[in-house]
N, C-alpha and C positions, 0 to 999 in steps of 0.2 A: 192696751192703752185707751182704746176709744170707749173704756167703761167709763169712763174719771172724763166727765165734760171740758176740764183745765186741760185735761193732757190734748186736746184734740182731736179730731175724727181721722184717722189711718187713711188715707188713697193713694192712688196709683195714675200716673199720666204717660199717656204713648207718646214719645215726643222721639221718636225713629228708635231710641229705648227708651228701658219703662225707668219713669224718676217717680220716687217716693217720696209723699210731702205731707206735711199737718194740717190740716182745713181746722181753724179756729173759731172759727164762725166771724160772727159778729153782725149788726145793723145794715140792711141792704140801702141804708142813706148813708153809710158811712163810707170813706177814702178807702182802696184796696191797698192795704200795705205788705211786702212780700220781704220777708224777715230772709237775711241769708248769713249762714252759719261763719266759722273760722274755720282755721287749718283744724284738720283731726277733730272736729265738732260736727253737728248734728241736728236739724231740728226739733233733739228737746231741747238744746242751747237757749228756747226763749218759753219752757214752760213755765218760769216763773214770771216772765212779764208779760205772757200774752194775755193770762185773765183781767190783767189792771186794764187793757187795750180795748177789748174787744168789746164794751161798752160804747165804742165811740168809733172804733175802727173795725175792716172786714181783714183779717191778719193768716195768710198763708205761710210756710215754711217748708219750702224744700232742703230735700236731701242733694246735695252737689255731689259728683260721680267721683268713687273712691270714698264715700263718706255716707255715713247710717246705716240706710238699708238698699241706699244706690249704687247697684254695683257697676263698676266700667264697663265689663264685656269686653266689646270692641272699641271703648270711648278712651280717655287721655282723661286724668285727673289733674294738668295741668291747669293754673289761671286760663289761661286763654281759651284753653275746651270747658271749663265750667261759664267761663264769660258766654261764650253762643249756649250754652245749654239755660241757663238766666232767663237768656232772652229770650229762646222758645216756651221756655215758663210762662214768660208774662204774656209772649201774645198769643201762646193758646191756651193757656189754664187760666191767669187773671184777668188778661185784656189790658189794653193798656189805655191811657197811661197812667202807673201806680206809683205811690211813696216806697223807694229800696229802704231797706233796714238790714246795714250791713254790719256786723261786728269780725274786727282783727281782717282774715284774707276775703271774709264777705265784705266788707267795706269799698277795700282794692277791687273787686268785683263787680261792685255798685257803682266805682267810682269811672272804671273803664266802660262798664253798658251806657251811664248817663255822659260818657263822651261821644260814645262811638252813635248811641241811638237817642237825639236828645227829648224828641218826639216820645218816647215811651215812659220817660221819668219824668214827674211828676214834681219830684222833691226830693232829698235825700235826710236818712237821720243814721249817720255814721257812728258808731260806737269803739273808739279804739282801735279805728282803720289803721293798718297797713298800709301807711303812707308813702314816699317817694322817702329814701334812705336822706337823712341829713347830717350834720359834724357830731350830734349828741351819741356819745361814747353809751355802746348796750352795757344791761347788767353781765355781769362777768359768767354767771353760772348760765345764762341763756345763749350766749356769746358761745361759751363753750358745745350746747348744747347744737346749737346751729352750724356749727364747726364740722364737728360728726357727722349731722345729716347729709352735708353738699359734698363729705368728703366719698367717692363712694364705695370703700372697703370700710370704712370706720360706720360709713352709713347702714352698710346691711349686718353691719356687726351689734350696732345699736337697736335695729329695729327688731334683732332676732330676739337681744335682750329683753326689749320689751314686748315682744309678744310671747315669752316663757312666764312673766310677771302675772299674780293673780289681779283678776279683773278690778277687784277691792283695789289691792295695791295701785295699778296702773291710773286708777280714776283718783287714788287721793293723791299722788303723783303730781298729777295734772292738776287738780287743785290748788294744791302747795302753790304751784308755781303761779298760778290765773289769777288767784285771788288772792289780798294782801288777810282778808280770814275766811279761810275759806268753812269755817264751824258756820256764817250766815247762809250757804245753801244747805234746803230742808233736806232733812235725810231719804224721803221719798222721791224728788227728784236725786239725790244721789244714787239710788239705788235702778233709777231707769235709766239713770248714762251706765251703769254697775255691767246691766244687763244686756244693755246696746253694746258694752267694750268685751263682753264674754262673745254675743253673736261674732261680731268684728273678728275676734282672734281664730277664732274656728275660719276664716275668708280664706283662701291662697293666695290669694294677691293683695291683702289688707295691707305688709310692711311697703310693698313696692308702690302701691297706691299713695301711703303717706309719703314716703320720701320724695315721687316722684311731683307731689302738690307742695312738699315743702322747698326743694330745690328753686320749683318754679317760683313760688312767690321770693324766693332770694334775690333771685337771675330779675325778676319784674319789679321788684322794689329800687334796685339799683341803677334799673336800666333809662336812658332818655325818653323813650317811647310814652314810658307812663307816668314820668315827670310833665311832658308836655301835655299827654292826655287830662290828668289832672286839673292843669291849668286852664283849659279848654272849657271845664265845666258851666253850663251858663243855669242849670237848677238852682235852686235856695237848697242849703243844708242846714242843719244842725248836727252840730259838731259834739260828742258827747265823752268824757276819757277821765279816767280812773288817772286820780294821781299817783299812786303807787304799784301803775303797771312795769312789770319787770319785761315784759316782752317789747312792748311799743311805748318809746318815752312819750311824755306830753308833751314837747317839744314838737313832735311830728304834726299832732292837731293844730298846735301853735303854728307853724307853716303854712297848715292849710287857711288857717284862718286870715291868716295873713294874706294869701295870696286870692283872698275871695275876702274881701272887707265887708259885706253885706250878710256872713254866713255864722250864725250864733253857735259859740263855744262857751260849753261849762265843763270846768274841771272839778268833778267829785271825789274827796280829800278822803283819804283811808281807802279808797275801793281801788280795786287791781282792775286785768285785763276784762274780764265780763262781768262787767255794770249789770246786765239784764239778768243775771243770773244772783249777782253778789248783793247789789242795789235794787232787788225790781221795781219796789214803791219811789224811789227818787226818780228813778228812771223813766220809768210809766210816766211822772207828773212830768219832767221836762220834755217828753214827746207831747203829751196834747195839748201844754200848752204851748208849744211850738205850733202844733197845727192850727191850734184855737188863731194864731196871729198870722200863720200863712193860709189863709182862706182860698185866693186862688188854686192854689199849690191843690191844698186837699178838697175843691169841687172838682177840678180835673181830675184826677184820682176817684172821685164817686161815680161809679156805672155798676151794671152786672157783670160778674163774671162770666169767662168764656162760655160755661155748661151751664149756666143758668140763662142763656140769651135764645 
């Protein structure tokens, strides 16, 4: 990957273990943004928005534990053990304080560091988060889908299934479901998540890693803790959600937006779950002109990173 300048530069961070992440580059005047994936995603989840970014931003992506090339070891793929692994991200790989760029359980993620650490976020640009569970009734085939997961004989009966499934298959799979078309992701990056879901399958613990990050974001979407966390939030966001996501209604965003009147939401009409992947070009425009207007936001977010200080 680190031949293809768009794909990013390959590295590795000791952070008590080693997380694997994308160095994008970008402008050393530019705000440090630190892109964090979804459930069962990956830091190529933003190879097709990082190059519209990285013109104007400096854009990292890690791997969260149980996911890409990060493997657990001895770590918990749950939210809460990716949430302090985040955090060691930014205050020894980026520095802080940086712009989160969360999409789906990377949102949720973003959403609990910039409660718990407000000092270190900078701003938020939510894509699709993984909001606090609300009345809006899921799509039925993802309802079912989630069912399985948390149930947990049906659970490891599902994930053995699809770790039997060919990598092809498993990835257009996941498409289907993510994007309302999913023909607008290039088939180049298709074939790099192709070959990240063939590594993955070969893992021992790849099924019990997913289920045990999907369980959790269930248990942490419903829970009070991260209702109230949420609310807590005093960063500027922007708020960004595919209107025809089958996974997370736009109703959720709607929530959010509500409950933070100052925090801008656009609803992009035919895109599903991952905008940055399905949308880049829209997507790309509504992040910097978001930043273009939150100026404080992104000079606090402009430093060097940790290894370059």
């Amino acid at each position: 990957m680190a031949a293809n300048p768009s794909y990013g530069t390959s590295r590795w961070a000791e952070l008590g273990d080693r997380v694997h992440y994308l160095d994008f580059g970008g402008p050393p005047s530019g705000p440090v943004v630190v892109a964090v994936h979804g459930l069962g995603g990956s830091a190529l989840n933003w190879l097709a928005v990082a190059p519209l970014l990285t013109g104007e931003c400096r854009l990292l992506a890690p791997d969260l534990a149980g996911h890409g090339l990060t493997d657990t070891r001895d770590r918990r793929a749950t939210v809460a053990a990716n949430r302090l692994l985040l955090s060691r991200f930014v205050e020894q790989v980026a520095g802080r304080p940086v712009i989160l760029m969360g999409n789906s359980m990377g949102g949720m993620i973003s959403l609990l560091e910039a409660a718990s650490n407000p000092d270190a976020v900078a701003g938020l640009v939510l894509l699709d988060a993984a909001a606090p569970f609300g009345p809006a009734l899921p799509d039925p085939v993802v309802a079912a889908v989630f069912a399985a997961y948390t149930t947990p004989w049906l659970g490891t009966v599902a994930m053995a299934r699809r770790r039997a499934l060919p990598a092809e298959t498993a990835v257009g799979m996941m498409l289907k479901l993510c994007c309302a078309d999913p023909s607008r992701v290039p088939p180049d990056l298709v074939a790099a998540h192709v070959r990240l879901s063939r590594h993955r399958a070969g893992l021992e613990h790849s099924g019990a890693d997913f289920l045990q990050a999907a369980r959790s974001v269930v248990r942490t979407a419903a829970g009070s803790a991260y209702r109230g966390a949420s609310r807590s939030v005093t960063a500027p966001a922007l708020l960004i959600h595919g209107e025809r996501d089958r996974l997370v209604p736009v109703s959720a965003s709607r929530a959010l937006a509500k409950r933070h009147p100052s925090w801008q939401l656009i609803v992009m009409p035919g895109v599903g779950h991952i905008p940055q992947l399905e949308a880049p070009r829209e997507t790309a425009a509504a992040i910097l002109h978001w930043l273009g207007i939150q100026g404080t936001a992104a000079e606090a977010a402009t430093h060097p990173l940790m290894g370059e200080v």
